[in-house]
ROPA-422519 format. One record per residue: x, y, z of N, C-alpha, C, O in turn. Coordinates in steps of 0.02 Angstrom, whole numbers. Example, Ala and Ser with C-alpha at 12.3 -4.5 7.8 and 13.67 -1.06 7.14 Angstrom:
660_-284_390_615_-225_390_660_-165_390_712_-166_423
642_-112_354_684_-53_357_645_2_394_670_57_402
//
This chain:
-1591_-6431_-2720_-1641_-6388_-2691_-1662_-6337_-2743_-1620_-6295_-2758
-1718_-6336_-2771_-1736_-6285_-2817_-1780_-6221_-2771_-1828_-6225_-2732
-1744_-6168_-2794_-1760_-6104_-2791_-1831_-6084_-2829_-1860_-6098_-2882
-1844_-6040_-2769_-1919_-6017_-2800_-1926_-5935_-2820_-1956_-5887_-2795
-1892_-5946_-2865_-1885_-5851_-2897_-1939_-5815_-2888_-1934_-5754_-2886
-2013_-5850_-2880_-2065_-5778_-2846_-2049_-5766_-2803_-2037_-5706_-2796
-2039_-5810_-2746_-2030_-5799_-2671_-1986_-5765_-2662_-1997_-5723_-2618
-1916_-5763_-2695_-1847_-5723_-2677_-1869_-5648_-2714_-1840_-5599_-2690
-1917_-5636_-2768_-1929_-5583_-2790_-1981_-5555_-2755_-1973_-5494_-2753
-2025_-5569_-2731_-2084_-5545_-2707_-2030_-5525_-2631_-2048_-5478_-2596
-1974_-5560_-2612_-1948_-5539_-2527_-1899_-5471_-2550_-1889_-5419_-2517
-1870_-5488_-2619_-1833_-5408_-2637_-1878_-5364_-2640_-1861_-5310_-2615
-1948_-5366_-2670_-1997_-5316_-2659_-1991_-5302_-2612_-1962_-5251_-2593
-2012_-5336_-2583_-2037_-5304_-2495_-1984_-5274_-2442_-1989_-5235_-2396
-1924_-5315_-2472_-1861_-5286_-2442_-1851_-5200_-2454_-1840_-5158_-2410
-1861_-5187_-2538_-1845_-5124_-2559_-1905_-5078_-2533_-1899_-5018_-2521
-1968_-5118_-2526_-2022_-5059_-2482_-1999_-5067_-2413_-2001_-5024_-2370
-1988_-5101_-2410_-1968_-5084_-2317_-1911_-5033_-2317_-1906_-4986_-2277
-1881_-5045_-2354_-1786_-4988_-2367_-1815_-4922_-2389_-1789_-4867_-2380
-1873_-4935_-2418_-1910_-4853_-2442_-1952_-4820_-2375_-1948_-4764_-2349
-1978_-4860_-2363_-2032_-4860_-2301_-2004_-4831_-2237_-2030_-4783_-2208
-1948_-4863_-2216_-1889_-4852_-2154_-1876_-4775_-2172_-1884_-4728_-2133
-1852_-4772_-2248_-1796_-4699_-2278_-1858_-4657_-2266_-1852_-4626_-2213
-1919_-4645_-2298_-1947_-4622_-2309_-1985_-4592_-2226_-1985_-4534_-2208
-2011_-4641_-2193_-2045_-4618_-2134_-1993_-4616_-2073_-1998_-4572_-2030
-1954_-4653_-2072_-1910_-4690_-2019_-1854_-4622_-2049_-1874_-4564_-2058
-1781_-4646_-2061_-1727_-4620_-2078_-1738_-4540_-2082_-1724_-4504_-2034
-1763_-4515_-2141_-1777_-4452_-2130_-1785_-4402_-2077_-1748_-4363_-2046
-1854_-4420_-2080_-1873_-4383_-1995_-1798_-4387_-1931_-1768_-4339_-1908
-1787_-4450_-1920_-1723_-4455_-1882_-1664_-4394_-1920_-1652_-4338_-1897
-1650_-4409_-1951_-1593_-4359_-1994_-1607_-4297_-1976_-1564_-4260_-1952
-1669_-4277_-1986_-1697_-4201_-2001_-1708_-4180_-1920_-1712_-4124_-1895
-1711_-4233_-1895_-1720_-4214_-1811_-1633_-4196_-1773_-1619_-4150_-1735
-1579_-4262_-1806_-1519_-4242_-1794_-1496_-4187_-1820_-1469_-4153_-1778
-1497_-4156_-1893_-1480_-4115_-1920_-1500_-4058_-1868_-1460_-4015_-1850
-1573_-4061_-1841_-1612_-3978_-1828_-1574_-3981_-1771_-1543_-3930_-1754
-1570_-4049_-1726_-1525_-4041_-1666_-1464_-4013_-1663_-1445_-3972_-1622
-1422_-4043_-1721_-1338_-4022_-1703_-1366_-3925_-1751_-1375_-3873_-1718
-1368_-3926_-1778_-1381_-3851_-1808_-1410_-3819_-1714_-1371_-3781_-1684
-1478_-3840_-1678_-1497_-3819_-1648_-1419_-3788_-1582_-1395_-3736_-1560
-1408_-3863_-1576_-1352_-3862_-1524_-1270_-3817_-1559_-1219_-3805_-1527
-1284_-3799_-1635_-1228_-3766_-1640_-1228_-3695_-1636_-1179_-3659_-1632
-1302_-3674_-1638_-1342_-3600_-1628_-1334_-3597_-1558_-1328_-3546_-1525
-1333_-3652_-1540_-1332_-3645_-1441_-1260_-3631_-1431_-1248_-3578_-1402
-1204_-3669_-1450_-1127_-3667_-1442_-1109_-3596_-1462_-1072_-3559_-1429
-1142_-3580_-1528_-1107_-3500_-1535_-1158_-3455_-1481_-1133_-3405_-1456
-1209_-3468_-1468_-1234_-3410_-1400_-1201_-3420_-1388_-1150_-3387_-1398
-1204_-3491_-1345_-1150_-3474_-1292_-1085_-3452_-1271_-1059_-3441_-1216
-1056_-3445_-1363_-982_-3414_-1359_-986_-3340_-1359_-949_-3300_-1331
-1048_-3327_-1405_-1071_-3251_-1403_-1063_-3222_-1305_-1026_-3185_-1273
-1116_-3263_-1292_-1111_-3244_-1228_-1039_-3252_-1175_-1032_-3211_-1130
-1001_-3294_-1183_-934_-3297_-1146_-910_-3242_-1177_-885_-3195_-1145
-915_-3242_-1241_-853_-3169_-1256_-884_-3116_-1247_-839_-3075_-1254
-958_-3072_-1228_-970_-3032_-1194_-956_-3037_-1123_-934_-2991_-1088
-974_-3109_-1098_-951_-3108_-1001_-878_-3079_-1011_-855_-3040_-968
-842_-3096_-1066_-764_-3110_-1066_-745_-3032_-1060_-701_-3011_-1023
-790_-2987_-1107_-775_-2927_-1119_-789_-2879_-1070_-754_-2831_-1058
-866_-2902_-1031_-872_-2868_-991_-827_-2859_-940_-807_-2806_-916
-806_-2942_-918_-755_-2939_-851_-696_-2908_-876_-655_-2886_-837
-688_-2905_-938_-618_-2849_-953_-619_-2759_-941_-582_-2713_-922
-683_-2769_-964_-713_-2680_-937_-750_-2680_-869_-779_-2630_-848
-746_-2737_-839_-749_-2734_-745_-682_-2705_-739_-669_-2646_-726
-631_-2769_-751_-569_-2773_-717_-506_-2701_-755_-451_-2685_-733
-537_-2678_-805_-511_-2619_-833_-513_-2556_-786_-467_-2522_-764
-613_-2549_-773_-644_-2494_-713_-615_-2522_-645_-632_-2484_-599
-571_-2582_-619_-596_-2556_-566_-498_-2542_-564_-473_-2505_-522
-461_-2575_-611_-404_-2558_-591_-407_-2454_-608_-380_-2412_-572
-440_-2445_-659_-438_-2372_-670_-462_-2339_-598_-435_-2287_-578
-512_-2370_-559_-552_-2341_-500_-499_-2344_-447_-493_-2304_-400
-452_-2409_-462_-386_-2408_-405_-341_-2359_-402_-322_-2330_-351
-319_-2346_-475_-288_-2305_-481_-314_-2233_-474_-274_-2189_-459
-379_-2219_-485_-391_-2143_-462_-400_-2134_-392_-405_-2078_-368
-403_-2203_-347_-416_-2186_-291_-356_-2187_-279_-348_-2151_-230
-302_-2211_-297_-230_-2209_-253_-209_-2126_-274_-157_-2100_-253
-247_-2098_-310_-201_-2026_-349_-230_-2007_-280_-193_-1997_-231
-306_-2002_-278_-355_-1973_-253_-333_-1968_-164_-339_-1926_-120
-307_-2030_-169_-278_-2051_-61_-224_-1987_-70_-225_-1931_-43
-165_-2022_-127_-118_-1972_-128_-117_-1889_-122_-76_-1855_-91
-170_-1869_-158_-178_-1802_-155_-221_-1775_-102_-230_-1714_-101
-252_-1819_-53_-275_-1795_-23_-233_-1798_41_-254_-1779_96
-184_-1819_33_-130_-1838_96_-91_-1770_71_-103_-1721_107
-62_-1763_35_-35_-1714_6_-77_-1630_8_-55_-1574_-4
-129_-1649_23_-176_-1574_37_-191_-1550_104_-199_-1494_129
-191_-1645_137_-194_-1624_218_-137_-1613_248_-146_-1584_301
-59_-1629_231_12_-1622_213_11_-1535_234_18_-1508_288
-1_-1507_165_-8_-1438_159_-50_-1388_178_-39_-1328_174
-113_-1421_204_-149_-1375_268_-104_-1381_341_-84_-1337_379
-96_-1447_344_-54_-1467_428_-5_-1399_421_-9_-1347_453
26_-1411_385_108_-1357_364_53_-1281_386_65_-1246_435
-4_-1270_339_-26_-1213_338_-40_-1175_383_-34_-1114_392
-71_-1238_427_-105_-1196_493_-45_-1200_532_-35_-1150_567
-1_-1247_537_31_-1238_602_89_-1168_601_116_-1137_647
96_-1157_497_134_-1071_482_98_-1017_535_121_-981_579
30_-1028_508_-32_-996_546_-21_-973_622_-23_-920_654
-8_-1041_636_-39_-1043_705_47_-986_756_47_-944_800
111_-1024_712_155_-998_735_159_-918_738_174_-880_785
138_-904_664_139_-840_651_112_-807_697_141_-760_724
43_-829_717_-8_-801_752_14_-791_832_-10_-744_864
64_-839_863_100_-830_900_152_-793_904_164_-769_960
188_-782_862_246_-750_844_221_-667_853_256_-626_883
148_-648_817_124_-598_808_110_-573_889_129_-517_906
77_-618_935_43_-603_1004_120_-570_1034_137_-513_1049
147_-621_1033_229_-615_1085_252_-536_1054_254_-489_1094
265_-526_992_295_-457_969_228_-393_1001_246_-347_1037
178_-399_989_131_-356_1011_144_-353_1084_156_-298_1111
143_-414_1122_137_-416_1201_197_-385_1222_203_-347_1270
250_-405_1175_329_-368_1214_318_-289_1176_354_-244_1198
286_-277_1137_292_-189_1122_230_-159_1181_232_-111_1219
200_-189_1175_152_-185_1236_186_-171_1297_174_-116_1323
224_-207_1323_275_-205_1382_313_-155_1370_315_-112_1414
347_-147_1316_419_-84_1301_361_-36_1302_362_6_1348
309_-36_1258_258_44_1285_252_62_1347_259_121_1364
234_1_1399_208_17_1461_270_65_1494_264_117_1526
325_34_1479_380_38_1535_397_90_1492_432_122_1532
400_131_1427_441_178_1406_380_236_1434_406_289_1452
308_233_1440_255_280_1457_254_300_1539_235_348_1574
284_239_1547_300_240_1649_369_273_1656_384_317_1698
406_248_1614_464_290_1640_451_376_1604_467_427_1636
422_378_1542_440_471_1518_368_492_1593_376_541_1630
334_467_1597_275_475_1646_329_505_1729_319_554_1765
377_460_1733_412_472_1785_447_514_1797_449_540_1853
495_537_1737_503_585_1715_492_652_1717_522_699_1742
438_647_1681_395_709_1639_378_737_1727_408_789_1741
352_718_1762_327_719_1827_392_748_1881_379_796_1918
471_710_1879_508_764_1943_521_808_1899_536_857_1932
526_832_1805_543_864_1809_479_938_1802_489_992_1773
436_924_1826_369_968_1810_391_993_1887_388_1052_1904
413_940_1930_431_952_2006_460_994_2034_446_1034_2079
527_978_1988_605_1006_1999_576_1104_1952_588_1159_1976
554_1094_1913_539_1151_1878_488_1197_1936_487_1259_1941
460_1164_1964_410_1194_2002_445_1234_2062_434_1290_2086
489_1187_2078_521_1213_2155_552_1271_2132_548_1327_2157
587_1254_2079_652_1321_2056_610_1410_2034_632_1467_2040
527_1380_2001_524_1436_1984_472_1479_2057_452_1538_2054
459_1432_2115_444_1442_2188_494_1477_2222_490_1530_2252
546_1436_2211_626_1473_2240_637_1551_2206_649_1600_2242
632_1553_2158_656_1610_2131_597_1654_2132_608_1704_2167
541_1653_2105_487_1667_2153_500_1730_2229_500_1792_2235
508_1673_2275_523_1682_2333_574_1737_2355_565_1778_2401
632_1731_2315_697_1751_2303_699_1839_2266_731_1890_2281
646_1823_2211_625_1918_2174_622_1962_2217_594_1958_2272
655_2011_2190_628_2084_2272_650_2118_2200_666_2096_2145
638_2201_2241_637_2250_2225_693_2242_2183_685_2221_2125
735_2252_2199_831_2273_2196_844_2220_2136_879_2237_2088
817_2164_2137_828_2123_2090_797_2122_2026_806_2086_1977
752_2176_2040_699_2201_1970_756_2256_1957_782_2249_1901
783_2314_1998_803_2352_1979_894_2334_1922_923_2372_1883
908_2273_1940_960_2265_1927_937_2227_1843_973_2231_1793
871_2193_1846_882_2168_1760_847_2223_1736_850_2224_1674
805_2284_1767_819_2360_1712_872_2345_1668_865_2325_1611
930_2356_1700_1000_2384_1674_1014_2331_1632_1052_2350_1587
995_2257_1628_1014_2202_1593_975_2233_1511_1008_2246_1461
894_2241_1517_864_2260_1468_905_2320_1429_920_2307_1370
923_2379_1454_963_2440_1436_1016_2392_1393_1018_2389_1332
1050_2361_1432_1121_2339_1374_1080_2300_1358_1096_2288_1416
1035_2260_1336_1015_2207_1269_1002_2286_1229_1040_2302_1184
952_2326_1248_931_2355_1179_1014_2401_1135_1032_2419_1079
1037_2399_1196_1111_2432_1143_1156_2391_1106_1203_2406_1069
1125_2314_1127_1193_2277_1070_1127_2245_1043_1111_2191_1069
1098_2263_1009_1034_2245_962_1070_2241_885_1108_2286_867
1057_2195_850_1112_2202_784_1062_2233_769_1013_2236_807
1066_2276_678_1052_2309_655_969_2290_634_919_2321_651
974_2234_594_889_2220_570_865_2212_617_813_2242_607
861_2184_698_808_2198_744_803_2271_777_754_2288_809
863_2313_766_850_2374_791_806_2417_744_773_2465_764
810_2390_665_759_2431_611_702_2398_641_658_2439_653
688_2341_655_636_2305_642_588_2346_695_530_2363_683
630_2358_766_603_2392_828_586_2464_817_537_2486_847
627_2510_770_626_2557_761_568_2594_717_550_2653_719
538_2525_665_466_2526_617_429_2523_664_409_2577_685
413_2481_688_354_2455_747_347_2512_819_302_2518_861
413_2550_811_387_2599_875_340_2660_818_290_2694_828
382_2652_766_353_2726_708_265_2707_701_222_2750_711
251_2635_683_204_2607_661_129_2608_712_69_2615_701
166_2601_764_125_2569_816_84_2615_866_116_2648_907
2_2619_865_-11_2670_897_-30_2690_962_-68_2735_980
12_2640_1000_8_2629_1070_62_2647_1116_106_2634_1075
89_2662_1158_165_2669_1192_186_2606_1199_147_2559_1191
255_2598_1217_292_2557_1197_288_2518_1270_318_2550_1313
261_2465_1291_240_2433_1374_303_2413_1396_338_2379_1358
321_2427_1448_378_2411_1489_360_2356_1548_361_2382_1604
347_2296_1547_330_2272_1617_375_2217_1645_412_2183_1609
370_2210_1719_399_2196_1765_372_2170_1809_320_2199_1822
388_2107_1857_349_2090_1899_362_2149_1985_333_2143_2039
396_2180_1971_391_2232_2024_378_2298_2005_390_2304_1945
352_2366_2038_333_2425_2024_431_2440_2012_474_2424_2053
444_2476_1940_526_2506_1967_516_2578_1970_471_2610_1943
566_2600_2009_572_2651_2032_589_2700_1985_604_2677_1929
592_2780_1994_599_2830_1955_635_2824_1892_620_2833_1833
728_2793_1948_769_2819_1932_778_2764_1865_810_2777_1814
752_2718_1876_748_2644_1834_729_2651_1768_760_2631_1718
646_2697_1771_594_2698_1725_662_2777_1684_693_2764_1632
668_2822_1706_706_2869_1681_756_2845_1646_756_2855_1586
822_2800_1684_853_2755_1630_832_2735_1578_860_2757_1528
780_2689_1568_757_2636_1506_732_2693_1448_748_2695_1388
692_2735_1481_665_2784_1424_727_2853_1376_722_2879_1320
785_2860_1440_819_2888_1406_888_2838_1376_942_2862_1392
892_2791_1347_919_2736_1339_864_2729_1253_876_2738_1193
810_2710_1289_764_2703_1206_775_2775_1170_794_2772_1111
765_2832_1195_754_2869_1152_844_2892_1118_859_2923_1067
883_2866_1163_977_2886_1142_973_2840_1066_986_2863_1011
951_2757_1084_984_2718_1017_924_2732_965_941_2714_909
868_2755_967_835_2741_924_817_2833_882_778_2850_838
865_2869_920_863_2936_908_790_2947_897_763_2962_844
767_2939_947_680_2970_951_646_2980_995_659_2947_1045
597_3020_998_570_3011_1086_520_2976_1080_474_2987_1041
523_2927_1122_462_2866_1119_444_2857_1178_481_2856_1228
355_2846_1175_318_2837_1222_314_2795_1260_270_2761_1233
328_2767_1307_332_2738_1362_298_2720_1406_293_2760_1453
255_2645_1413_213_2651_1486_241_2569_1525_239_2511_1504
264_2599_1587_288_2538_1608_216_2503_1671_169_2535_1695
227_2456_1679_194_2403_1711_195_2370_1731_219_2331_1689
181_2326_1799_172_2280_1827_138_2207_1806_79_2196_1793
184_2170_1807_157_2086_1788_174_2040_1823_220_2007_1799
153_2021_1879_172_1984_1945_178_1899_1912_188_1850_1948
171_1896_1858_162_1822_1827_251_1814_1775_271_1770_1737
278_1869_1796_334_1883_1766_384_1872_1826_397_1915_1868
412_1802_1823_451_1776_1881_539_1818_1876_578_1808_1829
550_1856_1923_631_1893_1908_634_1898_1820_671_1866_1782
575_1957_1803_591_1945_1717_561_2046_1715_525_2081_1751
612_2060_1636_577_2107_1620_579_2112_1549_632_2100_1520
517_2132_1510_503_2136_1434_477_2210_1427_450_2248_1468
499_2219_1347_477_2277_1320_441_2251_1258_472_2205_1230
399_2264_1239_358_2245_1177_311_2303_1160_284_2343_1198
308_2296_1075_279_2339_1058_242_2314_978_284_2290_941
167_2317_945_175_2309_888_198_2243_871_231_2244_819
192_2180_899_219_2101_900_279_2112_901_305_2056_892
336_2166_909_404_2157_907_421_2151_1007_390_2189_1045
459_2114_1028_489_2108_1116_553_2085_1129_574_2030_1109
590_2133_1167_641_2112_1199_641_2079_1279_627_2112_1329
651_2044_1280_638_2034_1360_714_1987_1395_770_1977_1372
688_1973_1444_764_1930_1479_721_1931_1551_692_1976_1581
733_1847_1567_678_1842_1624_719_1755_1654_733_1713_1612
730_1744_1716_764_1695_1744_694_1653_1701_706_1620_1651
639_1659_1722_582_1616_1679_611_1569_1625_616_1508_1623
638_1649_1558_631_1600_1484_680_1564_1500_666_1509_1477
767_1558_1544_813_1522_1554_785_1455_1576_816_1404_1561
706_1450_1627_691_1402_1641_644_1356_1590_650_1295_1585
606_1388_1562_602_1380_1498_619_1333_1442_592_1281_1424
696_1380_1409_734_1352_1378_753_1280_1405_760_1236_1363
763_1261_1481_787_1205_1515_734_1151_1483_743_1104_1444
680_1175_1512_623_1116_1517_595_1119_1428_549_1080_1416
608_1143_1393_603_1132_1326_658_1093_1288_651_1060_1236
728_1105_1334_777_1035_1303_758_985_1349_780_932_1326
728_974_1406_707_907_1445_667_871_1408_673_811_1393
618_913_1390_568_908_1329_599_835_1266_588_775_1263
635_877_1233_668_851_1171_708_789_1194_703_739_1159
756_785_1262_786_759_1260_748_685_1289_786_637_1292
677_672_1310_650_633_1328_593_613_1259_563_565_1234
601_663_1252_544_634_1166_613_579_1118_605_524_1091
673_622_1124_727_578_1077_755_517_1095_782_481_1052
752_498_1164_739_450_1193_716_389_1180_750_338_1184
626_395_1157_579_371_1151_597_343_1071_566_298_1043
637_369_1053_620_342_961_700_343_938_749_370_963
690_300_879_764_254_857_801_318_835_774_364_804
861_317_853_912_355_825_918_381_757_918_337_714
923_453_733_917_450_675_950_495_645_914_544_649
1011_513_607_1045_560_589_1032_629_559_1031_638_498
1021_680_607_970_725_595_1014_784_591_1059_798_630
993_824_531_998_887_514_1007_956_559_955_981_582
1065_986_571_1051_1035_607_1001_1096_603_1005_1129_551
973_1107_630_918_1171_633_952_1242_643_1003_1248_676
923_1292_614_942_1353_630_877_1412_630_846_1440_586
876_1413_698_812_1465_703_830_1527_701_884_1540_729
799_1573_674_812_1640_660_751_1696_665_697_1694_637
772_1737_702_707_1766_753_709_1848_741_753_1879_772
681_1873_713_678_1977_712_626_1975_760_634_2023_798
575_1941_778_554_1968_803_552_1971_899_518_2005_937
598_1925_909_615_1903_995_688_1898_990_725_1886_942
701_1910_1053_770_1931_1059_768_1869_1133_758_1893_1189
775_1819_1128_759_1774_1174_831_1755_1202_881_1768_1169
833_1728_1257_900_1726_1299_932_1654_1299_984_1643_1330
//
C-alpha cells in the first residue's frame, strides 16, 4: 500500500490549524471563563467567609451583650430585692416606731389626765377643808380672843433677837407715819395701853401708835411699820398648812429628786 505524503501532510496541516483554531478560539476563552469563574467563586468563598466571621463576631457581641445584659439584670433584680428588703425593714421600723410613739403619748396622756384629776381633786377638798377651818375660826373670833393674842404680840416683840429689833428700831426712827397696830376686833384701853407701853419699854422710845381694825384679819394681830411687821394670826398657821399642801402635791407630781435643803432668812417678818 503506498502512502501519499501530501495527503498525510496537508491532514497534519489541518490537524495543527484545527489544534490552533480550538486553542486559540475554543480552549482559551473556556480557560479564561474557568479561571474568571473559580477566581470569581473564590472572591465569593472569601465574602462569604468575610461575612460568616462578621455573623460569627457579631453573634459573639450578641451573645457577649446579652449574657452582660443577664448579668446586669440579675445584679439589677438583686438590688432591687435588696432595696425593697430595706424599705420593707424601713417602714415597718417606721411604722412600729410610729406606734410605739402613739401608745407612749396616749399612756402620758392618760398618767396626765389622772395625775390633773387627782391634784384637781385634791387641790379642791383642800381649798374646802381650808375654807371650813378659816369659817370655823371665823365664827369662833370674839373680843376676848383678840384681847388674848395682844399679849401674844407683847411677848413676840420682847424675844425679838437683836438684828430684827435694830432693824424695827431704824424703821420706827425712819418712818414718818405711826407705827399701825391692827386687829380684826376694836381692843380695848387696857390692851392698846399694854402694846404701846411694851413698844416704848424695849425699844427705849416713845413711839407713835395708831391701832386699827381689819375684819379680813381672821383671830390675827400685826404691827407694821416702814415694810418692817410683826404679826401672829391663826390665818398665817393656816397658811403655812396650805403652802406645805401646796408643795407636797406639786412633789408628788414629779420624779424624785435629791434636793438641797433650803434656809430662809427673814429681818423683815417675824412669821409664825
Amino acid at each position: 500500500m503506498l502512502i501519499d505524503w501530501f495527503t498525510v501532510g496537508a491532514q497534519v496541516v489541518n490537524f495543527l490549524i484545527l489544534v490552533w483554531l480550538l486553542k486559540h478560539f475554543l480552549y482559551r476563552p473556556i480557560l479564561d471563563a474557568i479561571d474568571a469563574r473559580e477566581k470569581r467563586i473564590a472572591s465569593e468563598l472569601a465574602d462569604a467567609d468575610a461575612k460568616q466571621a462578621d455573623a460569627q463576631k457579631e453573634r459573639d457581641e450578641f451573645q457577649h451583650k446579652n449574657e452582660a445584659f443577664e448579668q446586669q439584670r440579675a445584679t439589677l433584680m438583686s438590688q432591687a430585692k435588696d432595696e425593697a428588703k430595706t424599705e420593707r425593714l424601713r417602714l415597718l421600723d417606721e411604722a412600729r416606731q410610729a406606734a410605739e410613739s402613739l401608745s407612749a403619748k396616749r399612756q402620758d396622756a392618760l398618767r396626765n389626765d389622772a395625775h390633773h384629776l387627782n391634784q384637781a381633786i385634791s387641790r379642791r377638798a383642800q381649798q374646802e377643808v381650808f375654807a371650813i377651818a378659816r369659817k370655823a375660826l371665823t365664827d369662833l373670833a370674839g373680843t376676848n380672843l383678840e384681847e388674848l393674842m395682844s399679849e401674844v404680840l407683847i411677848r413676840r416683840l420682847r424675844e425679838l433677837d437683836d438684828p430684827t429689833k435694830a432693824g424695827l428700831a431704824k424703821a420706827f426712827q425712819s418712818g414718818s407715819e405711826p407705827v399701825r397696830v391692827r386687829s380684826a376686833f376694836e381692843l380695848p384701853v387696857a390692851q392698846r395701853t399694854a402694846i404701846q407701853s411694851a413698844l416704848d419699854e424695849i425699844f427705849s422710845a416713845e413711839i407713835h401708835v395708831r391701832f386699827e381694825t381689819a375684819p379680813d384679819l381672821v383671830s390675827g394681830i400685826e404691827l407694821t411699820t416702814n415694810g418692817q411687821k410683826v404679826a401672829w394670826s391663826i390665818a398665817d398657821y393656816l397658811m403655812s398648812l396650805e403652802r406645805g399642801v401646796d408643795e407636797l402635791l406639786k412633789e408628788k407630781g414629779k420624779p424624785e429628786v435629791k434636793a438641797e435643803p433650803k434656809t430662809e432668812q427673814s429681818t423683815n417678818e417675824n412669821k409664825p
